[in-house]
mmCIF file of the N, C-alpha and C atoms, coordinates in Angstrom:
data_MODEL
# 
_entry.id   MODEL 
# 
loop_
_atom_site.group_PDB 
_atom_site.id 
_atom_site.type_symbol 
_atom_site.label_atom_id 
_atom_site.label_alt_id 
_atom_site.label_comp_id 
_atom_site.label_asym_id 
_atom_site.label_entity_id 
_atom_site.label_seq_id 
_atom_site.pdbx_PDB_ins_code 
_atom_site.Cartn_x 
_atom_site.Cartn_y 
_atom_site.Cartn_z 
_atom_site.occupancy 
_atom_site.B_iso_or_equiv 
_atom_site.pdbx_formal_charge 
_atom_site.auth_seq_id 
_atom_site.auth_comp_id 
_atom_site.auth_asym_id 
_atom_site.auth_atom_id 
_atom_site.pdbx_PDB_model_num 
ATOM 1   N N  . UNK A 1 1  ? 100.665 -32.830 98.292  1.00 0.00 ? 1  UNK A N  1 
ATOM 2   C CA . UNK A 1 1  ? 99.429  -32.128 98.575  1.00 0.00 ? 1  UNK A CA 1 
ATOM 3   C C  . UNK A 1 1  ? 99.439  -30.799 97.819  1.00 0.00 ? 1  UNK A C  1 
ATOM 4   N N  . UNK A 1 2  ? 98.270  -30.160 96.933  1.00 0.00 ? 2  UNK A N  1 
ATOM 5   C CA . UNK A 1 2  ? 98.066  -29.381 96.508  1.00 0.00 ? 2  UNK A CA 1 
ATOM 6   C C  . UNK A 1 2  ? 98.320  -27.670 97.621  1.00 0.00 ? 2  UNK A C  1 
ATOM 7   N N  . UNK A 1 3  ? 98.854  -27.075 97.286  1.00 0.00 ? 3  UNK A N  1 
ATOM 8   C CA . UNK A 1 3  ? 99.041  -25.738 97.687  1.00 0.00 ? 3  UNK A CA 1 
ATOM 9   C C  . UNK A 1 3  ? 97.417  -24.920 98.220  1.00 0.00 ? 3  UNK A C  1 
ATOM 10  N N  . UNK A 1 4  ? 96.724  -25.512 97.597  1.00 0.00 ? 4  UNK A N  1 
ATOM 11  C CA . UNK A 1 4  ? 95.100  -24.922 97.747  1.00 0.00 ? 4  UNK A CA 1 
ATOM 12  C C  . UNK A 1 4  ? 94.612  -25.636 98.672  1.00 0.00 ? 4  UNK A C  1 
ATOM 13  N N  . UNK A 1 5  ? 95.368  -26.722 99.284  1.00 0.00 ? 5  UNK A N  1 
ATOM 14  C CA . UNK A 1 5  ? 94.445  -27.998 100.435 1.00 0.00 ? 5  UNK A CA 1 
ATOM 15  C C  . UNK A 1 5  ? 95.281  -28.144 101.608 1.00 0.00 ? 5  UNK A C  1 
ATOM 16  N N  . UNK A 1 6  ? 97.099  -26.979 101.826 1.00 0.00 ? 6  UNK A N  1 
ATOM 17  C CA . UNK A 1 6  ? 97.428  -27.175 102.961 1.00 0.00 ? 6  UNK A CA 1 
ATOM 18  C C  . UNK A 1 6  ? 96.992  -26.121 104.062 1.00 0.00 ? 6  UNK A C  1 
ATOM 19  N N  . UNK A 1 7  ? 96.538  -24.862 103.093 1.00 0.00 ? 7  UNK A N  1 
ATOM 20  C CA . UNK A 1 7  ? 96.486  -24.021 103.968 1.00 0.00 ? 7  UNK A CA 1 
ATOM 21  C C  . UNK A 1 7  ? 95.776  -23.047 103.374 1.00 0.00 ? 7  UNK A C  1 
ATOM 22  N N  . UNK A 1 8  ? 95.740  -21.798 104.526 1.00 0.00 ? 8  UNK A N  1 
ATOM 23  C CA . UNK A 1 8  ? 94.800  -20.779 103.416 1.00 0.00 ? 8  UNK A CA 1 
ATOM 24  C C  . UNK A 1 8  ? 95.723  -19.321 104.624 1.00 0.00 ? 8  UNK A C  1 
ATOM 25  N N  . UNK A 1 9  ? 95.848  -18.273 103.513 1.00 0.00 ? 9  UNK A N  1 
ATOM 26  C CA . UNK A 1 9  ? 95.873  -17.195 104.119 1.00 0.00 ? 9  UNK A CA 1 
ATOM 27  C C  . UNK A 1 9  ? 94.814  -16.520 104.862 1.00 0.00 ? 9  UNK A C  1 
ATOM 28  N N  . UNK A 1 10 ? 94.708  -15.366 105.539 1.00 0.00 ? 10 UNK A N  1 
ATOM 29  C CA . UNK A 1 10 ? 93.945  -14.836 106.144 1.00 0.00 ? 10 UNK A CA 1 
ATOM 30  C C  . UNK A 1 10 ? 94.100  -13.572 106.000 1.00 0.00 ? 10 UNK A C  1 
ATOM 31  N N  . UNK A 1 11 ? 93.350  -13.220 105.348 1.00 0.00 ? 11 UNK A N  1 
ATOM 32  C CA . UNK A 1 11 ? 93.769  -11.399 105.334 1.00 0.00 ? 11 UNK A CA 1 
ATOM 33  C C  . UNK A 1 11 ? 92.641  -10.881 106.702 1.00 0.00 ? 11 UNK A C  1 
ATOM 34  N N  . UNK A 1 12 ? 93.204  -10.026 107.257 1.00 0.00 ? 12 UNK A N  1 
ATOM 35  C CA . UNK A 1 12 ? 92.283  -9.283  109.116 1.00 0.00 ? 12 UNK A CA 1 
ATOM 36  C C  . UNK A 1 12 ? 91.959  -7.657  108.797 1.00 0.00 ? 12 UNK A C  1 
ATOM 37  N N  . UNK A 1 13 ? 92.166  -7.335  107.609 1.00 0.00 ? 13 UNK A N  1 
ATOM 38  C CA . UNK A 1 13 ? 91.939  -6.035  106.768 1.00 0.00 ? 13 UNK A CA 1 
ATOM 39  C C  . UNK A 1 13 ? 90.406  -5.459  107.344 1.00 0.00 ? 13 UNK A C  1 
ATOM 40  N N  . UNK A 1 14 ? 89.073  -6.346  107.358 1.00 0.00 ? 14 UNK A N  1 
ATOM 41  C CA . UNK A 1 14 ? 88.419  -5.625  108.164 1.00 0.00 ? 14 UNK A CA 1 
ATOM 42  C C  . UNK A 1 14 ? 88.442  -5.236  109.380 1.00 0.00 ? 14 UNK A C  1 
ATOM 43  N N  . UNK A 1 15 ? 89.084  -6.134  110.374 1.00 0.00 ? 15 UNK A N  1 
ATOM 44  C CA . UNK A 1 15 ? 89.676  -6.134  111.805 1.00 0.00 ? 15 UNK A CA 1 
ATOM 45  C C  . UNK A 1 15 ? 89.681  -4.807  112.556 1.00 0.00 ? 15 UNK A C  1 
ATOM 46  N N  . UNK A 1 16 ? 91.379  -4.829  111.265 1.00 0.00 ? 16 UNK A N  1 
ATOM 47  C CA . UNK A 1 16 ? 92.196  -3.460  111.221 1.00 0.00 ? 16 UNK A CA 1 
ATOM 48  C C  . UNK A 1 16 ? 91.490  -1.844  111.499 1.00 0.00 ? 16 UNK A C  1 
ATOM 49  N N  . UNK A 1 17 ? 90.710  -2.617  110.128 1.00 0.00 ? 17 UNK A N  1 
ATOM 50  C CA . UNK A 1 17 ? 89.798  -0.930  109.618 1.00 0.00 ? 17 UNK A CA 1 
ATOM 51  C C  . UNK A 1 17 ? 89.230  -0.140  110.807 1.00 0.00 ? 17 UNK A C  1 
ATOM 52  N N  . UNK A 1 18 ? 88.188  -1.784  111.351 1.00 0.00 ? 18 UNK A N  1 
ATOM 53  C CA . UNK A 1 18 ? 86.975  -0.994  112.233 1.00 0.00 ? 18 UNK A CA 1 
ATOM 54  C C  . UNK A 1 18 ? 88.107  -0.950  113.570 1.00 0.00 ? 18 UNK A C  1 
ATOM 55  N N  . UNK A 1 19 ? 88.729  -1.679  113.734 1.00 0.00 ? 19 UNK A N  1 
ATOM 56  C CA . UNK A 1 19 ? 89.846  -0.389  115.006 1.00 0.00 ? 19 UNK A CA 1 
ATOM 57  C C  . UNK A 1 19 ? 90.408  0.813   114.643 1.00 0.00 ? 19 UNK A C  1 
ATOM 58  N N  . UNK A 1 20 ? 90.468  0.809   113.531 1.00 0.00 ? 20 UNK A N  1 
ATOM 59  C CA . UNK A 1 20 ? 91.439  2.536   113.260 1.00 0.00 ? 20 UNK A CA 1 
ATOM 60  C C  . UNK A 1 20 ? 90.033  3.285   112.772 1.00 0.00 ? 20 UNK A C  1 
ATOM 61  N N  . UNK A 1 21 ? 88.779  2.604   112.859 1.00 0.00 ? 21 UNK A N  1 
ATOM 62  C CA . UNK A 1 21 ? 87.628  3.737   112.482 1.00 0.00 ? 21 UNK A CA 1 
ATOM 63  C C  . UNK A 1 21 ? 87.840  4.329   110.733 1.00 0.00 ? 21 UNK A C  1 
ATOM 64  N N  . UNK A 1 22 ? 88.323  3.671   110.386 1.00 0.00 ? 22 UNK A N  1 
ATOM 65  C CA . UNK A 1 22 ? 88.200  3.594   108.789 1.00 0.00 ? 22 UNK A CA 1 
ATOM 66  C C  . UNK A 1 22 ? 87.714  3.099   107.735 1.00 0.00 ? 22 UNK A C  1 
ATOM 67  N N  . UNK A 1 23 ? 87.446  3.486   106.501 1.00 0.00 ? 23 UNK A N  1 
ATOM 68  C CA . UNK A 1 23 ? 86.806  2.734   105.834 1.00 0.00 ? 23 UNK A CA 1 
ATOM 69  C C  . UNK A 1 23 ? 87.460  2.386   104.655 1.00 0.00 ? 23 UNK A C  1 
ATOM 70  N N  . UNK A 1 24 ? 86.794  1.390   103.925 1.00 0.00 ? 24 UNK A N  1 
ATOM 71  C CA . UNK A 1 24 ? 87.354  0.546   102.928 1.00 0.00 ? 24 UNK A CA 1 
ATOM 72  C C  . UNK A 1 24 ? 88.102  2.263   101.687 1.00 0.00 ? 24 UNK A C  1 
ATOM 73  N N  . UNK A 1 25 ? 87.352  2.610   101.538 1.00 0.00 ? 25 UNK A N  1 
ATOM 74  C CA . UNK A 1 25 ? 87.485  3.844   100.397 1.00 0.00 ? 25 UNK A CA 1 
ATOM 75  C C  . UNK A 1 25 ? 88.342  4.876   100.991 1.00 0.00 ? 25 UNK A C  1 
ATOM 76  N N  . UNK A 1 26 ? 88.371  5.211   101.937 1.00 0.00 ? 26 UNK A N  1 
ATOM 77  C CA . UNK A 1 26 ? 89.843  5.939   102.796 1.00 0.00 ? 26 UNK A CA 1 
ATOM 78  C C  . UNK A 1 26 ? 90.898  5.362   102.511 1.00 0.00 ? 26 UNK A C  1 
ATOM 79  N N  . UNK A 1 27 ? 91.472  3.979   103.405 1.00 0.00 ? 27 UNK A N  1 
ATOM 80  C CA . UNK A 1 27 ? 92.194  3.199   102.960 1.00 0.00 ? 27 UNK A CA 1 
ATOM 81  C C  . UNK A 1 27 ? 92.782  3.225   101.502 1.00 0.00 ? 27 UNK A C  1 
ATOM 82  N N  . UNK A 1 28 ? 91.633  2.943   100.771 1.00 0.00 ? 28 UNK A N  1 
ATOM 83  C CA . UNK A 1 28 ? 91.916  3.110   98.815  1.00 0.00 ? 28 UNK A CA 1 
ATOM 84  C C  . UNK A 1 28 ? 92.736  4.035   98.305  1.00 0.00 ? 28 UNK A C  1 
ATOM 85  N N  . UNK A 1 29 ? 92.192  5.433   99.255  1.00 0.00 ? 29 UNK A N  1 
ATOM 86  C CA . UNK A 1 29 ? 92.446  6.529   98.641  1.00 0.00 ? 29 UNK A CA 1 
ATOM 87  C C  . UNK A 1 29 ? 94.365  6.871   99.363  1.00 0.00 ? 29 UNK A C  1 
ATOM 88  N N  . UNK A 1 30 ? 94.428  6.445   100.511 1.00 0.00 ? 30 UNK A N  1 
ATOM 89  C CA . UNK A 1 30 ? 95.391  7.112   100.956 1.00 0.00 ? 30 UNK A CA 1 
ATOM 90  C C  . UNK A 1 30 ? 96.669  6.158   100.405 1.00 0.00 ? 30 UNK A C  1 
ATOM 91  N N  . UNK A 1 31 ? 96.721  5.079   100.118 1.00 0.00 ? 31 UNK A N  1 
ATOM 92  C CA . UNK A 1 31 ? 97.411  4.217   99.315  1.00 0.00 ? 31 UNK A CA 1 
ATOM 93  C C  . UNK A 1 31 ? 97.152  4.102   98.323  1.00 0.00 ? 31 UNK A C  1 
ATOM 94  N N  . UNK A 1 32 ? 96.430  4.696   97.528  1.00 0.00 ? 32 UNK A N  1 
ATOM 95  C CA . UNK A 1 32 ? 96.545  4.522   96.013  1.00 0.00 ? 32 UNK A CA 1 
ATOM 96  C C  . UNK A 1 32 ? 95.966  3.628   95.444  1.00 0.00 ? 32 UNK A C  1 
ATOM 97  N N  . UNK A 1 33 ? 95.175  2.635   95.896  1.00 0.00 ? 33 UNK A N  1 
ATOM 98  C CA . UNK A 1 33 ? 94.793  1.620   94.895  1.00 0.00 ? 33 UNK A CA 1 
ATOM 99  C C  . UNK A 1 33 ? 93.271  2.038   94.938  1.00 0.00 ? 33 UNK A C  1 
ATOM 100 N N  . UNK A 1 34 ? 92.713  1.139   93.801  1.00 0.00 ? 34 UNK A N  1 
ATOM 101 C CA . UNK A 1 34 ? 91.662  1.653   93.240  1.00 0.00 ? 34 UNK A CA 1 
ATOM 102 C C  . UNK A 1 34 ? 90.156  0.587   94.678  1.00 0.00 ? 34 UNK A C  1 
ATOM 103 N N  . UNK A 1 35 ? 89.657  0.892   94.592  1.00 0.00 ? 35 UNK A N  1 
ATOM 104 C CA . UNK A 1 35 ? 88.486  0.039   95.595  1.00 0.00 ? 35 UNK A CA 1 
ATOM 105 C C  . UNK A 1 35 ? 88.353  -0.982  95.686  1.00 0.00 ? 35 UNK A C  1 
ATOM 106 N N  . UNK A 1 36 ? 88.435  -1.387  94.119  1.00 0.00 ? 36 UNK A N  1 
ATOM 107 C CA . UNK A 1 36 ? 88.184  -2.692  93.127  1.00 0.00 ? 36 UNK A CA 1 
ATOM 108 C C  . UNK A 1 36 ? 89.508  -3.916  94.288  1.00 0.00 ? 36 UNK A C  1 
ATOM 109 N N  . UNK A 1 37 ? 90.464  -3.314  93.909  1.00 0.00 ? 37 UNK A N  1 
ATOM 110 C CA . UNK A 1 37 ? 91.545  -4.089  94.102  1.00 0.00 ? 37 UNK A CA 1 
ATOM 111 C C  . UNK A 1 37 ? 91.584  -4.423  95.814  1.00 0.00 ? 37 UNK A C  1 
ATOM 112 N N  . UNK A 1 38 ? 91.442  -3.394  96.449  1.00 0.00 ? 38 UNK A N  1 
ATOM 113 C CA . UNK A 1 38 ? 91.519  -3.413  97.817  1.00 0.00 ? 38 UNK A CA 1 
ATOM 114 C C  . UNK A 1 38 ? 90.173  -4.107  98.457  1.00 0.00 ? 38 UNK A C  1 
ATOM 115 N N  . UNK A 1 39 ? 89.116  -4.496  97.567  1.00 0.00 ? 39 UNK A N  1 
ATOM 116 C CA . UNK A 1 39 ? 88.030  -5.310  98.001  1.00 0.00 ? 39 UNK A CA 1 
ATOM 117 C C  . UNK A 1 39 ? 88.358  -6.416  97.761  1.00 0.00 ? 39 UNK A C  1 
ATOM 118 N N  . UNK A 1 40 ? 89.068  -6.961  96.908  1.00 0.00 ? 40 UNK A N  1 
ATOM 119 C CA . UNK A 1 40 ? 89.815  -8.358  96.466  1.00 0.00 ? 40 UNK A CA 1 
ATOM 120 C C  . UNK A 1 40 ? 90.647  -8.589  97.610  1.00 0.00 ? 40 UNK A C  1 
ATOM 121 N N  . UNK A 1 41 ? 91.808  -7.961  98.092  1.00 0.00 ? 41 UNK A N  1 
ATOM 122 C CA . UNK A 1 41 ? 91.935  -8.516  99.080  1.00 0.00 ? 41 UNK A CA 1 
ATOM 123 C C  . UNK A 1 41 ? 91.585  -8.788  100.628 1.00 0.00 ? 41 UNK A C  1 
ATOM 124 N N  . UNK A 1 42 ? 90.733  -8.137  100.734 1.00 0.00 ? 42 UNK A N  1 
ATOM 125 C CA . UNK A 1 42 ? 89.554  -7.792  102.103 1.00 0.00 ? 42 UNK A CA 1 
ATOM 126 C C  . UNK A 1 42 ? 89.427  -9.256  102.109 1.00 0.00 ? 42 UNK A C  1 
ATOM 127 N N  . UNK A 1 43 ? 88.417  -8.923  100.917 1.00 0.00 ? 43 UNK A N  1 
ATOM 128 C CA . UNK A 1 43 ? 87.924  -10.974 100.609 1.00 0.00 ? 43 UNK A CA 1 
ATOM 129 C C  . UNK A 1 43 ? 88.371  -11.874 100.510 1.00 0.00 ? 43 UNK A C  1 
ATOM 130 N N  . UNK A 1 44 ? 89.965  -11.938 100.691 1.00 0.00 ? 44 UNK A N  1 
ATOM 131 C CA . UNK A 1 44 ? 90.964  -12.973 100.229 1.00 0.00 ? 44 UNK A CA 1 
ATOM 132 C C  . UNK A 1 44 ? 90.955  -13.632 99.583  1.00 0.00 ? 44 UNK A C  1 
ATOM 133 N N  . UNK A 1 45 ? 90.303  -12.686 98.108  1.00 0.00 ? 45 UNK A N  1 
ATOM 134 C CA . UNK A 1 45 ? 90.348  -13.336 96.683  1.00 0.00 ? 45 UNK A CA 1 
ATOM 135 C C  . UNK A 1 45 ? 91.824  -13.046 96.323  1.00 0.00 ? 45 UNK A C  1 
ATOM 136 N N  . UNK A 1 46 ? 92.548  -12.279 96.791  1.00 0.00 ? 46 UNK A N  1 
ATOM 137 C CA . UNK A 1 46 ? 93.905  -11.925 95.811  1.00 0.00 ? 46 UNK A CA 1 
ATOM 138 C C  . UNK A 1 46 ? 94.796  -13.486 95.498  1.00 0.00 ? 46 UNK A C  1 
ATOM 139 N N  . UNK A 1 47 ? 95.409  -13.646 94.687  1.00 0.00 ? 47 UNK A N  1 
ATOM 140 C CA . UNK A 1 47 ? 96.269  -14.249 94.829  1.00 0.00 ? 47 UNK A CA 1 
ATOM 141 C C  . UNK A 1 47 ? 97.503  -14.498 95.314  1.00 0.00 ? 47 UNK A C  1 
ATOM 142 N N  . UNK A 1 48 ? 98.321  -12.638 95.691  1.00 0.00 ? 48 UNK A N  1 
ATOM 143 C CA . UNK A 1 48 ? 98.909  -11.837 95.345  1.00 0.00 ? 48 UNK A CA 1 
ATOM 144 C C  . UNK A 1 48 ? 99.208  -10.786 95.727  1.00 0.00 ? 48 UNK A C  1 
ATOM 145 N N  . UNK A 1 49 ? 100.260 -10.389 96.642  1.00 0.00 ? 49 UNK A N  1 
ATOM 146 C CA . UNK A 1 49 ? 100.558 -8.733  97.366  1.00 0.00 ? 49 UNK A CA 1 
ATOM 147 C C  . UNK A 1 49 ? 102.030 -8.480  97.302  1.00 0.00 ? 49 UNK A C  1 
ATOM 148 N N  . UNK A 1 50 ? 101.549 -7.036  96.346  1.00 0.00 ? 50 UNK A N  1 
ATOM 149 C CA . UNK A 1 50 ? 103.223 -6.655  96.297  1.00 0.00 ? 50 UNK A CA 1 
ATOM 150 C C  . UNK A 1 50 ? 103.627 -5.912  97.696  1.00 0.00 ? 50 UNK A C  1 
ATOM 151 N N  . UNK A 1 51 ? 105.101 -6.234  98.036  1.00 0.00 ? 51 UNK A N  1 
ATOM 152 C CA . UNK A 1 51 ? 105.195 -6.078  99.242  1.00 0.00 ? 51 UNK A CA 1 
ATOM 153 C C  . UNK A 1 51 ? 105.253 -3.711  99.245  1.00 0.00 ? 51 UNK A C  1 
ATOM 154 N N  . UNK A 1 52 ? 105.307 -3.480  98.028  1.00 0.00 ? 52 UNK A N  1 
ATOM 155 C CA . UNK A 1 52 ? 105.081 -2.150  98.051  1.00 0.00 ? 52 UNK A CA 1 
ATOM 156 C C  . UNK A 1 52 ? 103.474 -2.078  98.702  1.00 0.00 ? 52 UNK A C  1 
ATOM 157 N N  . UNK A 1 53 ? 102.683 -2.636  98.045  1.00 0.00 ? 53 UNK A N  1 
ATOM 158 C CA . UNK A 1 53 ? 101.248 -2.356  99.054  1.00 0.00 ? 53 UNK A CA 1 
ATOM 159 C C  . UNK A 1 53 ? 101.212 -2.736  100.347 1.00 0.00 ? 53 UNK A C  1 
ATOM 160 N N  . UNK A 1 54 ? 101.908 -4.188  100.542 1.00 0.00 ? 54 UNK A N  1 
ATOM 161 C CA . UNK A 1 54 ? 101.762 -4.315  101.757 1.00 0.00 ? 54 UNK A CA 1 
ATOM 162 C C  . UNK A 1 54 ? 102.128 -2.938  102.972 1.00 0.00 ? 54 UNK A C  1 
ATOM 163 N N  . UNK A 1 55 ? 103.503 -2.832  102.367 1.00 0.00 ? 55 UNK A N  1 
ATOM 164 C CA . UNK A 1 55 ? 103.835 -1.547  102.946 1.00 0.00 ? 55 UNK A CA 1 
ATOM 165 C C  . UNK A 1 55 ? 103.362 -0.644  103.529 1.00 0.00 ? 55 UNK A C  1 
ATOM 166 N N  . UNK A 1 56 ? 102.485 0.244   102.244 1.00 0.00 ? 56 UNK A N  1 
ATOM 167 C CA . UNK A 1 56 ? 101.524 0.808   102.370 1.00 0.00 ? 56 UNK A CA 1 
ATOM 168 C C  . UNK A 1 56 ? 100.545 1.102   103.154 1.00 0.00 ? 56 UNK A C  1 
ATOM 169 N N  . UNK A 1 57 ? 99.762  -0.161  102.856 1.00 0.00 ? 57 UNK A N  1 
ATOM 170 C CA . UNK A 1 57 ? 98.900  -0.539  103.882 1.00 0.00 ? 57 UNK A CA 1 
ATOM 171 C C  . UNK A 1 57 ? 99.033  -0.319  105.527 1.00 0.00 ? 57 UNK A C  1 
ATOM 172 N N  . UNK A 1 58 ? 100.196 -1.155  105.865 1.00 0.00 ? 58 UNK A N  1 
ATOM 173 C CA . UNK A 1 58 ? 100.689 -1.309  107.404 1.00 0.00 ? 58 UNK A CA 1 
ATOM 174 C C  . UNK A 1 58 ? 101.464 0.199   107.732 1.00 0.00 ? 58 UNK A C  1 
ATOM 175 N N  . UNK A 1 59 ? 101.643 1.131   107.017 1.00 0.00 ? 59 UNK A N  1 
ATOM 176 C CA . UNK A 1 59 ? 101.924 2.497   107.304 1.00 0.00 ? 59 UNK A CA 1 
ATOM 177 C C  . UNK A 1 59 ? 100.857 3.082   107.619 1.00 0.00 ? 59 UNK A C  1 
ATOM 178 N N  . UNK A 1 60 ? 99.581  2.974   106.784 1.00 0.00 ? 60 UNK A N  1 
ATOM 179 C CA . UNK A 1 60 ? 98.549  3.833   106.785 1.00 0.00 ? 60 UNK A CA 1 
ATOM 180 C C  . UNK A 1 60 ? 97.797  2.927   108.528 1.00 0.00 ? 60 UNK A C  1 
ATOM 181 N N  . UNK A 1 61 ? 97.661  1.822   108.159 1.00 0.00 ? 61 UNK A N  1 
ATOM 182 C CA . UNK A 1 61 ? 96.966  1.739   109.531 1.00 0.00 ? 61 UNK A CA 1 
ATOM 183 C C  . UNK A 1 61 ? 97.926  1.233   110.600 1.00 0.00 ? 61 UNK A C  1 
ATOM 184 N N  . UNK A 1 62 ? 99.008  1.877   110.754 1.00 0.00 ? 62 UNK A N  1 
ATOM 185 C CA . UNK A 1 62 ? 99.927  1.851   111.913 1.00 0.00 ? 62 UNK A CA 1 
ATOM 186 C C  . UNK A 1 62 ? 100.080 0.103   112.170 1.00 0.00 ? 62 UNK A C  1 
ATOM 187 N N  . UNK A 1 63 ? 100.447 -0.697  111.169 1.00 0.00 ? 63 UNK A N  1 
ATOM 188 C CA . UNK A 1 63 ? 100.109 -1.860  112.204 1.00 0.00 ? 63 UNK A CA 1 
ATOM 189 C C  . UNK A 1 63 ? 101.753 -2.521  111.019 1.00 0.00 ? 63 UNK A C  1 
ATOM 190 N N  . UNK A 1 64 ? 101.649 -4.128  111.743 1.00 0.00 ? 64 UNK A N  1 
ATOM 191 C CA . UNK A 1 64 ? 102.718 -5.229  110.715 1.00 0.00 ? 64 UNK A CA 1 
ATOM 192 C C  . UNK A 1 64 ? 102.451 -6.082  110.015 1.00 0.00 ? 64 UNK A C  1 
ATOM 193 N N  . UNK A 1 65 ? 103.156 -6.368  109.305 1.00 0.00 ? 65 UNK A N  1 
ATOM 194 C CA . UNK A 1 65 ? 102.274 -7.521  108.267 1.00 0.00 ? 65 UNK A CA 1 
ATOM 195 C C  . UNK A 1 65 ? 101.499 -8.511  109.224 1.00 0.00 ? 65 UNK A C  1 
ATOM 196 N N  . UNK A 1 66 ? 102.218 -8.735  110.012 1.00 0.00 ? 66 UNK A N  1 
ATOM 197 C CA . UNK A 1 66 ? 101.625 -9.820  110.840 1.00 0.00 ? 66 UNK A CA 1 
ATOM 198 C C  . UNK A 1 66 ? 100.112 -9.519  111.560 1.00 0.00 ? 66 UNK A C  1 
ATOM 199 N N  . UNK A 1 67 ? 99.944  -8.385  111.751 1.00 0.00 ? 67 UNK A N  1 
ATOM 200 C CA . UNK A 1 67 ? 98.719  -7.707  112.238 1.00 0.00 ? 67 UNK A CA 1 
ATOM 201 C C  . UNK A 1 67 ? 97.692  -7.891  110.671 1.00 0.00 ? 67 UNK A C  1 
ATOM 202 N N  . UNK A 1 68 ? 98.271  -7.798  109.801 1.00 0.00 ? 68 UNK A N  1 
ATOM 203 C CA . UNK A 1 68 ? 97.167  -7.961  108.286 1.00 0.00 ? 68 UNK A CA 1 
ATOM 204 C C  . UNK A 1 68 ? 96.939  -9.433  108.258 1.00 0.00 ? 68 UNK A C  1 
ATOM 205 N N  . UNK A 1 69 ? 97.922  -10.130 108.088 1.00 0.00 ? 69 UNK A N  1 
ATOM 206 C CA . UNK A 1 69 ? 97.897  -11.784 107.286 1.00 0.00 ? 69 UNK A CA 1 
ATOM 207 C C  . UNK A 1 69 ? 98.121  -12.467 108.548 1.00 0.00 ? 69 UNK A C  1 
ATOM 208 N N  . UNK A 1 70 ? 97.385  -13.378 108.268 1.00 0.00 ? 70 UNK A N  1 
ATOM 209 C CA . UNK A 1 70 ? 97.455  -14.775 109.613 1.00 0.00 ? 70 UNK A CA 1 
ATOM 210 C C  . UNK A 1 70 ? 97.347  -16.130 108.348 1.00 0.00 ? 70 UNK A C  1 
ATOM 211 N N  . UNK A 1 71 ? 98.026  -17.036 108.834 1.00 0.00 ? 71 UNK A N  1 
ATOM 212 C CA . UNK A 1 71 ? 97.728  -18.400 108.082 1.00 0.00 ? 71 UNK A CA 1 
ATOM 213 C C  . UNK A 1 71 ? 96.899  -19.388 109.024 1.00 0.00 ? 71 UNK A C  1 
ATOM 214 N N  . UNK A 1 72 ? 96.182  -20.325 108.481 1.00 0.00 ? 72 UNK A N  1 
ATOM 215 C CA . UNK A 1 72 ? 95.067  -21.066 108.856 1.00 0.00 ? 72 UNK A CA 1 
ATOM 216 C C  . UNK A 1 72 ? 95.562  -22.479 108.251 1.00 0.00 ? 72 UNK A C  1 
ATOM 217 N N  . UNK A 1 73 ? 95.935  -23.380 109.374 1.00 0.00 ? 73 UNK A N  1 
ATOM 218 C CA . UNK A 1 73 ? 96.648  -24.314 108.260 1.00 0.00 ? 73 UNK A CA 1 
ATOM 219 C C  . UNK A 1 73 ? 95.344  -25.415 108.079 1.00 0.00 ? 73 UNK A C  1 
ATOM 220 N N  . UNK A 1 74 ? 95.142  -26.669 108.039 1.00 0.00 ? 74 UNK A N  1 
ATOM 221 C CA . UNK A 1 74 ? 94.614  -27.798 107.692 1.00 0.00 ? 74 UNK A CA 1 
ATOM 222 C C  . UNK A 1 74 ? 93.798  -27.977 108.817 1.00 0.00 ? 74 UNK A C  1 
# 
């Protein structure tokens, strides 16, 4: 079975936000990445997270990876 047909990630990045009362461009700014990039993965277009952003991320909004990414299987 193709990798694209067992499962799908879940990024909860808006979830997160509107509990910590934040916005997409805060977020951007206090981790460093540009809007562009951090709207890609909102949308769970990324392909792709270096675990330095992940990092990041789950510092800035107090939370664990597991609080960002959920999997959704078949």
């Amino acid at each position: 079975m193709p990798a694209d047909e067992s499962g799908a990630i879940l990024v909860k990045l808006d979830d997160l936000l509107l509990a910590r009362r934040m916005t997409l461009t805060e977020l951007a700014d206090r981790v460093g990445l540009t809007l562009a990039n951090l709207s890609i993965l909102k949308t769970g277009k990324a392909k792709a997270i270096r675990f330095s952003t992940l990092a990041a991320i789950c510092r800035e909004l107090q939370c664990q990876p597991g609080d960002l990414l959920g999997y959704e299987g078949e």
